[in-house]
Biopython code that builds the backbone (N, CA, C, O; Angstrom):
import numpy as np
from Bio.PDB.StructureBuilder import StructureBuilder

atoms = [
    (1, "UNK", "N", (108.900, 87.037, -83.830)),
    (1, "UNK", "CA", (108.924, 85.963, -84.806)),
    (1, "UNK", "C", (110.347, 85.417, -84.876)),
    (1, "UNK", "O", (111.334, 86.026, -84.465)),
    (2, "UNK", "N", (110.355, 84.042, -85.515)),
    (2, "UNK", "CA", (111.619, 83.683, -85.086)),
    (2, "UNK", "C", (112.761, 84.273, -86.221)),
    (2, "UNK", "O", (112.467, 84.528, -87.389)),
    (3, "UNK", "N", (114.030, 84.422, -85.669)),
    (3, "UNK", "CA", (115.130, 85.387, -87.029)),
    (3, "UNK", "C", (115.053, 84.403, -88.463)),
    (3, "UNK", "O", (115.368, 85.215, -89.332)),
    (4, "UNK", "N", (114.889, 83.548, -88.913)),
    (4, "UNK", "CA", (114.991, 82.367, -89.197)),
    (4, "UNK", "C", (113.433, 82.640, -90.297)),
    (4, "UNK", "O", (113.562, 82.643, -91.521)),
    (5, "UNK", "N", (112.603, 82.766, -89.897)),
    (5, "UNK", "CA", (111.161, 82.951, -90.409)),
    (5, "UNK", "C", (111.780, 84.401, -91.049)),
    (5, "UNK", "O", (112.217, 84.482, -92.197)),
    (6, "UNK", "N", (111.749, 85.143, -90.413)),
    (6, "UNK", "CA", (111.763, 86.952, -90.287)),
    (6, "UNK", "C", (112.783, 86.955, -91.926)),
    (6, "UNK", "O", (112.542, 87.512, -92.997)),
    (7, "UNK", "N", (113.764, 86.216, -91.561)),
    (7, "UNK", "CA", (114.945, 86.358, -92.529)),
    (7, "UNK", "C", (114.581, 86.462, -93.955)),
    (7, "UNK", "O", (114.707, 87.409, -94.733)),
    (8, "UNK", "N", (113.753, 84.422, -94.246)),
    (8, "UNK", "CA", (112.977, 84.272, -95.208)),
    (8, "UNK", "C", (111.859, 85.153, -96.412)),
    (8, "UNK", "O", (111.834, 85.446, -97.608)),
    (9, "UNK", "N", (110.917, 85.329, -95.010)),
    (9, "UNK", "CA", (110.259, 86.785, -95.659)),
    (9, "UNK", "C", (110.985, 88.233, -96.395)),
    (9, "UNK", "O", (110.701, 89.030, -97.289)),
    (10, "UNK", "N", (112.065, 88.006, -95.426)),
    (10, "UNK", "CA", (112.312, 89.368, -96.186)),
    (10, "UNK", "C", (112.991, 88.936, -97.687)),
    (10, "UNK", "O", (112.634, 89.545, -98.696)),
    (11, "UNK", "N", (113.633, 88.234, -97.736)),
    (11, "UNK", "CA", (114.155, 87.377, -98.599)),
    (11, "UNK", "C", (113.255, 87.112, -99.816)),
    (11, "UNK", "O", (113.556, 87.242, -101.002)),
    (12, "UNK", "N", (111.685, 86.577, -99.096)),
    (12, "UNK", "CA", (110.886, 85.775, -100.909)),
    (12, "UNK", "C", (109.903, 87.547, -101.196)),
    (12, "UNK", "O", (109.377, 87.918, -102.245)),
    (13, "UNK", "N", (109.966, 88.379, -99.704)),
    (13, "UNK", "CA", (109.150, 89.561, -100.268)),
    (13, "UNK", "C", (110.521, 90.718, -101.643)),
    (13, "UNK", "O", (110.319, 91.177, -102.767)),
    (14, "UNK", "N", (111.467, 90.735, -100.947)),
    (14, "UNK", "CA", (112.457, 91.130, -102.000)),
    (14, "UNK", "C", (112.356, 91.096, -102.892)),
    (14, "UNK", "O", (112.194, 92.079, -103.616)),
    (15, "UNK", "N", (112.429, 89.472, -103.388)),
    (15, "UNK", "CA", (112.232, 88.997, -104.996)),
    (15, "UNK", "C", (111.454, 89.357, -105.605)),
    (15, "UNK", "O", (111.746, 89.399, -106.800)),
    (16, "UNK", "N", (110.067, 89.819, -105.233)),
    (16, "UNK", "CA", (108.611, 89.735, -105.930)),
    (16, "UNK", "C", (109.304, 90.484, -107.134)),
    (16, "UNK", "O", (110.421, 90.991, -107.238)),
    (17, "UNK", "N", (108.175, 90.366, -108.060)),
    (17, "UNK", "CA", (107.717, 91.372, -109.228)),
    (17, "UNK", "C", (107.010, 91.241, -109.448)),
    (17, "UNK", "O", (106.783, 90.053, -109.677)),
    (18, "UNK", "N", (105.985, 92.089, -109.624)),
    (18, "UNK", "CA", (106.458, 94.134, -109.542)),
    (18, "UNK", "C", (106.831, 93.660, -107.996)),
    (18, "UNK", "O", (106.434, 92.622, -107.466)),
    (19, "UNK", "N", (107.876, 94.884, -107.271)),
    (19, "UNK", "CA", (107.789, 94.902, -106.096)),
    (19, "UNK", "C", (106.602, 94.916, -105.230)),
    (19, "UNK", "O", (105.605, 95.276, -105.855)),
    (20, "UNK", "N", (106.355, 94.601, -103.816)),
    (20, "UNK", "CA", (105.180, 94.496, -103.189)),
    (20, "UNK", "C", (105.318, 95.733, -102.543)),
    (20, "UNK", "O", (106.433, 96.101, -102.175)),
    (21, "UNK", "N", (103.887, 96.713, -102.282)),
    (21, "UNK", "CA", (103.814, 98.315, -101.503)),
    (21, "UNK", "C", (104.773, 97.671, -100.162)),
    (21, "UNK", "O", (105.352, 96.585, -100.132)),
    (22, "UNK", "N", (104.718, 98.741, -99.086)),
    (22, "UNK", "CA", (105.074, 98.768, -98.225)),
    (22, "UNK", "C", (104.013, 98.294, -97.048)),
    (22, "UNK", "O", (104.304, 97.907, -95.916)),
    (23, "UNK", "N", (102.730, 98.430, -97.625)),
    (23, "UNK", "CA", (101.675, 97.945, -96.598)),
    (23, "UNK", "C", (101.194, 96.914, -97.251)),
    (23, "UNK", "O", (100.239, 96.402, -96.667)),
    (24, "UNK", "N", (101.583, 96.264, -98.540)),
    (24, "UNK", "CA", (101.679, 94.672, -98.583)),
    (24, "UNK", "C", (102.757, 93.968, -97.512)),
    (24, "UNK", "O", (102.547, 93.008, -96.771)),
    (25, "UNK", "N", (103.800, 94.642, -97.648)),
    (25, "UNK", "CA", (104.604, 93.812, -97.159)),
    (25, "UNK", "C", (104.544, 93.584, -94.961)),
    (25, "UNK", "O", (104.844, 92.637, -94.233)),
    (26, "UNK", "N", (103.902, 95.268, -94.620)),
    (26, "UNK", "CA", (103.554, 95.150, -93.574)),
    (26, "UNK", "C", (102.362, 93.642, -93.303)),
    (26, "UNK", "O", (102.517, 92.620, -92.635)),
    (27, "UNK", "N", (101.337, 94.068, -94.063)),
    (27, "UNK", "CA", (100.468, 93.220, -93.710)),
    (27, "UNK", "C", (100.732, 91.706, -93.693)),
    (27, "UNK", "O", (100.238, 90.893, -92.912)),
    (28, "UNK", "N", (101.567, 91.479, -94.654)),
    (28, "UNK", "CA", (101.655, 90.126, -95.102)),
    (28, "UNK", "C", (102.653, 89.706, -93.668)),
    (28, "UNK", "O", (102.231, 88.746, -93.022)),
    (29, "UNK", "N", (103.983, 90.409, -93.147)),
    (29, "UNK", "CA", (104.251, 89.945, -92.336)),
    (29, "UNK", "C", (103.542, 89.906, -90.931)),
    (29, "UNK", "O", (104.106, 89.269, -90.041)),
    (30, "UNK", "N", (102.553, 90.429, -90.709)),
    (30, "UNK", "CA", (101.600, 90.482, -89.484)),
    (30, "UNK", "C", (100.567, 89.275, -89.757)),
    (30, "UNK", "O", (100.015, 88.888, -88.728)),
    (31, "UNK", "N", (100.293, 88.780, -90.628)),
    (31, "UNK", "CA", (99.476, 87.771, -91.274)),
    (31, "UNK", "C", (100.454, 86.010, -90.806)),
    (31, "UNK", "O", (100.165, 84.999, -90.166)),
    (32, "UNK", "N", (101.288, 86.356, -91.347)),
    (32, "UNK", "CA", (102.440, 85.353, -91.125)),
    (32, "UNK", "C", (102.927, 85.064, -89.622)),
    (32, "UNK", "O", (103.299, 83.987, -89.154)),
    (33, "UNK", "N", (102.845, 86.060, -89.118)),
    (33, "UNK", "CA", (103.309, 85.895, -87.961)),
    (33, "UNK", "C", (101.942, 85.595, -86.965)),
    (33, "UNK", "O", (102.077, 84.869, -85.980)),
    (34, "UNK", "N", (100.692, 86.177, -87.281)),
    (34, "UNK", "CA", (99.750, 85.902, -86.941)),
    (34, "UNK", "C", (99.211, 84.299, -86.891)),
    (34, "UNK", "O", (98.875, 83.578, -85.951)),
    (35, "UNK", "N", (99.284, 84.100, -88.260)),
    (35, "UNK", "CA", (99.186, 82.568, -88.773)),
    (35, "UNK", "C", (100.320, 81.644, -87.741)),
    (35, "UNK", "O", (100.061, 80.475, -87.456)),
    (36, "UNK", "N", (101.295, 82.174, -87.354)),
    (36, "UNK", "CA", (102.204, 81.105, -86.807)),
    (36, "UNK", "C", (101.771, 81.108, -85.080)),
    (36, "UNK", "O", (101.781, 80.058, -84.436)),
    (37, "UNK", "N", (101.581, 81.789, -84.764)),
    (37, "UNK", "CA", (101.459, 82.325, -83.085)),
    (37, "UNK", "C", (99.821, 82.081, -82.740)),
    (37, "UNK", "O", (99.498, 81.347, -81.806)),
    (38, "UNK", "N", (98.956, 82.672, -83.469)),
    (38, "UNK", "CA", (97.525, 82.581, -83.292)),
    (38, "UNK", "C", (96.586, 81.482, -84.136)),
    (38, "UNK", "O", (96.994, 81.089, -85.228)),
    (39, "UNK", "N", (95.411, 81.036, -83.636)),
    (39, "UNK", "CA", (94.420, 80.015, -84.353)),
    (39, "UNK", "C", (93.439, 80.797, -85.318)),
    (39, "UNK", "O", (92.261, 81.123, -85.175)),
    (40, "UNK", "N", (94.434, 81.000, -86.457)),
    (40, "UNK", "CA", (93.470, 82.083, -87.292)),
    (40, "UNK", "C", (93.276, 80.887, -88.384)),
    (40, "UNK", "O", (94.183, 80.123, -88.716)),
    (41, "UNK", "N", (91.626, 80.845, -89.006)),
    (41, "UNK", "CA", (91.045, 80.171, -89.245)),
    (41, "UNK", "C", (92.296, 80.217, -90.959)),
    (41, "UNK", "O", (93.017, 81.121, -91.382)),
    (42, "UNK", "N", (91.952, 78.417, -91.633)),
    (42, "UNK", "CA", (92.698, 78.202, -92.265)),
    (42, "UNK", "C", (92.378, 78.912, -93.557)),
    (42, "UNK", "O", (93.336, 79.112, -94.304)),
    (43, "UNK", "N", (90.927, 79.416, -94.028)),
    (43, "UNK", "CA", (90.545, 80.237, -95.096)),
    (43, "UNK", "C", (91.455, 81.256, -95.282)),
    (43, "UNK", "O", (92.100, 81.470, -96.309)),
    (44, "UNK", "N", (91.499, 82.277, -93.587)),
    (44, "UNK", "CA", (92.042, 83.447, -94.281)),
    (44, "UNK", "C", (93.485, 83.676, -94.396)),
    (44, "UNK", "O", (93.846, 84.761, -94.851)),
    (45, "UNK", "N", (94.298, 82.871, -94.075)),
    (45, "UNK", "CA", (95.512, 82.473, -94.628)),
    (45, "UNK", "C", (95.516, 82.766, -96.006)),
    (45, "UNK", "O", (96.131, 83.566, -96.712)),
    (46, "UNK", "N", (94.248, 81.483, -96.285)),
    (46, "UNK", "CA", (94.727, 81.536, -97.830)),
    (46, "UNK", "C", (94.117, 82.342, -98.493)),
    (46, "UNK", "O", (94.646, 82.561, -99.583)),
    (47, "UNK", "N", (92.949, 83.041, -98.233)),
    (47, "UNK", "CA", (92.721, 84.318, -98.917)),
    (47, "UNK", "C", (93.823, 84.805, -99.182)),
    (47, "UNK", "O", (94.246, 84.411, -100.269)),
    (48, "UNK", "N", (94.624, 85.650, -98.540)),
    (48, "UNK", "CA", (95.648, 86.301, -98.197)),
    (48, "UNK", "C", (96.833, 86.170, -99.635)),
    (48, "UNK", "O", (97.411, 86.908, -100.433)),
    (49, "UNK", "N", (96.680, 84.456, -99.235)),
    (49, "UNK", "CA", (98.192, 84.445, -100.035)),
    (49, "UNK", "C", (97.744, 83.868, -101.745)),
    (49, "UNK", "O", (98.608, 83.679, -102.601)),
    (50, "UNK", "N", (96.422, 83.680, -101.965)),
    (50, "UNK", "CA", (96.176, 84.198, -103.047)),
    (50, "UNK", "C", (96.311, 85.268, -103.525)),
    (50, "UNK", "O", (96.296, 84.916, -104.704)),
    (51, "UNK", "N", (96.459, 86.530, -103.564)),
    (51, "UNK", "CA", (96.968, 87.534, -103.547)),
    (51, "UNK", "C", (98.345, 87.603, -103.957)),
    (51, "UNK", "O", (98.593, 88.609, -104.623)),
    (52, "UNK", "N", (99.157, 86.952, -103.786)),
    (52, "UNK", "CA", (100.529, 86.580, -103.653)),
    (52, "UNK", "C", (100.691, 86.498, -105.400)),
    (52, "UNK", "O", (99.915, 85.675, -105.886)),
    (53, "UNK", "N", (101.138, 86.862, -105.911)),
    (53, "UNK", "CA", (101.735, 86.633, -107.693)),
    (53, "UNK", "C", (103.146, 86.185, -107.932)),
    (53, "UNK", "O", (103.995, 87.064, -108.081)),
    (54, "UNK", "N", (103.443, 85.127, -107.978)),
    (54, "UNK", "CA", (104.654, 84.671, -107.822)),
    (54, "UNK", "C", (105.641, 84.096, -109.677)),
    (54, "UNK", "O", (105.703, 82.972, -110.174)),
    (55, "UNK", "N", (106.045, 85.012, -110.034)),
    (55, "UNK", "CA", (106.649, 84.510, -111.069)),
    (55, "UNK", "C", (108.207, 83.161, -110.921)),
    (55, "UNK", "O", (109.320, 83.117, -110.395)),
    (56, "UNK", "N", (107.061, 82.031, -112.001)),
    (56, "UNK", "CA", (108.420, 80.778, -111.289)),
    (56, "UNK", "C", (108.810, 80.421, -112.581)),
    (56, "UNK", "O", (109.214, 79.277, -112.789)),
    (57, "UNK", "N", (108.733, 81.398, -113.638)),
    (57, "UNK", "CA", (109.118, 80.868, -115.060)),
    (57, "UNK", "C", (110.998, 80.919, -114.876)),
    (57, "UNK", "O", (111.473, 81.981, -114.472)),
    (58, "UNK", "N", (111.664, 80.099, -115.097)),
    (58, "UNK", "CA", (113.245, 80.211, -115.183)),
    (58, "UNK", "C", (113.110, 79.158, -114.122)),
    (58, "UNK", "O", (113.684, 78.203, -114.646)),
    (59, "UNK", "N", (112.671, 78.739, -112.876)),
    (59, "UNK", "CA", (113.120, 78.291, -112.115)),
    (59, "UNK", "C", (112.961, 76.781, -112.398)),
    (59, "UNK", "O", (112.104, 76.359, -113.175)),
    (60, "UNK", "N", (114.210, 75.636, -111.437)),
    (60, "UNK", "CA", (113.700, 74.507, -111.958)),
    (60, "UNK", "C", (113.116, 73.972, -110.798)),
    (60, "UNK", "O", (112.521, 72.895, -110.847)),
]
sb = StructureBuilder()
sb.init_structure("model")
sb.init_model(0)
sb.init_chain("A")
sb.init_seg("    ")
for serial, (resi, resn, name, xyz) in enumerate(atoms, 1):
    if name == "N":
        sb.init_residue(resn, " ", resi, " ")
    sb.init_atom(name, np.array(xyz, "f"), 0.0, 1.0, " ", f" {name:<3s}", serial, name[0])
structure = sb.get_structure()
């Protein structure tokens, strides 16, 4: 995956709260990288990143 992508992830998985397991964070980057390289149908993307809980209260 490119350093650039790779970087990011590690970067917005960091931030989470609560932290994400360790086999969230596996999966999610095999998903991502999957999604970028392979024709994986556009549903299960977003299954996926529904899942995702993103607190954006503070931010502007």
């Amino acid at each position: 995956m490119d350093p650039d992508i790779e970087t990011a992830l590690t970067v917005a998985l960091d931030s989470m709260s609560p932290e994400p397991s360790e086999e969230f964070r596996r999966r999610f980057r095999k998903l991502c990288e999957n999604a970028l390289i392979s024709n994986h149908a556009e549903s299960e993307v977003r299954r996926v990143l529904e899942l995702v809980t993103i607190d954006t209260e503070g931010e502007s």
